[in-house]
N, C-alpha and C positions, 0 to 999 in steps of 0.2 A: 521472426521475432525470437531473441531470446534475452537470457538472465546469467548474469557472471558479477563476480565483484567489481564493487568500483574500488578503482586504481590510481595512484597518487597521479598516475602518465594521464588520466581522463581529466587534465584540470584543464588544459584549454579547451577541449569539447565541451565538458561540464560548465566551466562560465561563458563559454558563446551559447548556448543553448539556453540559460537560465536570464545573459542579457538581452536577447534576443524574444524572447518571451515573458519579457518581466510584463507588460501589460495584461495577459491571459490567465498567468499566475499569483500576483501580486496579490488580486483580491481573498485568495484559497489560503496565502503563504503564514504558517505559525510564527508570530512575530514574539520576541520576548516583554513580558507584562514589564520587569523591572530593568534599570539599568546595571545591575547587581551579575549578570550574567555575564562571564567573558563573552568574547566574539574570539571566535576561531578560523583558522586559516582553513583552505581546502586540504593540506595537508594534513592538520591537526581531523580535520572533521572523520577523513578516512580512516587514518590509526583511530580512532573512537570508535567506528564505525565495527571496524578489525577488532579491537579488543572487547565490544560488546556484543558480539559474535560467538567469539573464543568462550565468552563465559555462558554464552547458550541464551541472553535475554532479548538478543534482536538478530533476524536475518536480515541484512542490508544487501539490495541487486542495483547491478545498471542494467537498465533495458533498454537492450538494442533493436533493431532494424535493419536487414541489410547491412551489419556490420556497424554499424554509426549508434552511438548514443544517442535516444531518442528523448529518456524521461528514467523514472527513477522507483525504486515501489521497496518498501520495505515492512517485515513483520516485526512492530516491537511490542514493547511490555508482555513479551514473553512470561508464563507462568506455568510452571509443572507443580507435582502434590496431584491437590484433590481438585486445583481447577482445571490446568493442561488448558492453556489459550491464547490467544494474540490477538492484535490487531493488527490490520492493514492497513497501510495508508502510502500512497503514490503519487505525481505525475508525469506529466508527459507532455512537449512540447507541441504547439498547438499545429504547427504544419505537420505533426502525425495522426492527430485527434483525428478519430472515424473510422480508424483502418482496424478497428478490434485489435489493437496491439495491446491495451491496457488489460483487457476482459480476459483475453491469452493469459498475459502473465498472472493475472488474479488466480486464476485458478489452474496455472501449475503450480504455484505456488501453495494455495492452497492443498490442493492432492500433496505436497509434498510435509504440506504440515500436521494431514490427517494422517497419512499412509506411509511415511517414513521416521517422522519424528514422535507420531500417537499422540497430536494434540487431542482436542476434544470440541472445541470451539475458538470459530474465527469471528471479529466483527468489525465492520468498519465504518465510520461516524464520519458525515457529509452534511456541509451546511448546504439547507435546505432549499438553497436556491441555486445551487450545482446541477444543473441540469443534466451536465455531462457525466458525473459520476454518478447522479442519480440511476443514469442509464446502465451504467455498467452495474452496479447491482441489480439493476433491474433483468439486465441480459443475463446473471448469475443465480437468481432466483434467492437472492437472500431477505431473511423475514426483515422487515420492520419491526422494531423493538420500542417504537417513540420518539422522543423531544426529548432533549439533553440543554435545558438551560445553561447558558453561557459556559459551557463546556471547554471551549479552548479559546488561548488567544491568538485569533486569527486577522490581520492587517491591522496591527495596531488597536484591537480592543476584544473584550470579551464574546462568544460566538454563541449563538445555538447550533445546536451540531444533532440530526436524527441518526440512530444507531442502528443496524442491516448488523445482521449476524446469521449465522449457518452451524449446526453441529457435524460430526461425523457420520452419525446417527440419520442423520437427513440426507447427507450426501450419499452413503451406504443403502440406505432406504431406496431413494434413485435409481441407483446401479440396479438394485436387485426388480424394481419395476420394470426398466428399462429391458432385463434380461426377459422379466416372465411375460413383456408383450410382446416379445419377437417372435416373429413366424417362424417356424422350424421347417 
């Protein structure tokens, strides 16, 4: 498993993997409320991807597998000051689903946004009938925070979305358990 930029050259990977699993995703996928929104090319998407990077308010990954683009995971709404936080949010195509390749990247990424960059808090908002991601938080041990009324627009209409968050604090807290039950 790993994480690198996506790359303008990942556009034939990136659209066979996304037509190829539009039925598995479709349901999850952030659709635009207005038609007011451009629509952008795979090109355009990348340089956005690249310049809200550069400016520190999203970390955008491709996650591979054995080399191959598999799915996609990125941390935005990036916030430093006095909140320091992000969110998560990812997929991955369904012939990789199961193989803990998502739950990997969640939490290197993670460790990379506690313990390189000093966020403070991460969270990641799943509608409720995600079984699959439900999992993956569930395999990360992040809290439930509740019910986020129509929170995002997801396949063409308004969502609830529950929120799973985690501080440094807690992941920190972990480690040091983790250290003081080891047999010596």
């Amino acid at each position: 498993m790993g994480l690198r930029p996506l790359r303008v050259r990942d556009k034939e990977s990136w659209l066979w993997l996304r037509r190829t699993n539009d039925a598995w995703l479709s349901r999850w996928e952030a659709t635009r409320p207005t038609d007011d929104a451009p629509v952008v090319t795979f090109r355009q998407m990348v340089k956005n991807y690249d310049a809200e990077a550069k400016a520190g308010r999203q970390l955008p990954f491709a996650v591979t597998y054995e080399e191959r683009l598999v799915g996609q995971l990125s941390v935005s709404g990036i916030m430093l000051g006095s909140a320091r936080g992000g969110q998560i949010g990812y997929w991955v195509g369904q012939q990789w689903a199961g193989r803990g390749i998502i739950p990997t990247a969640v939490a290197l990424v993670m460790d990379h946004c506690f313990f390189e960059m000093n966020l403070h808090r991460i969270e990641i908002n799943i509608r409720p009938e995600n079984l699959a991601s439900l999992r993956v938080v569930e395999k990360l041990g992040l809290r439930d925070e509740g019910l986020r009324k129509n929170y995002l627009h997801i396949a063409g209409e308004w969502a609830d979305h529950r929120t799973f968050a985690i501080t440094k604090e807690e992941i920190v807290g972990r480690m040091i358990d983790r250290l003081g039950n080891t047999p010596t």
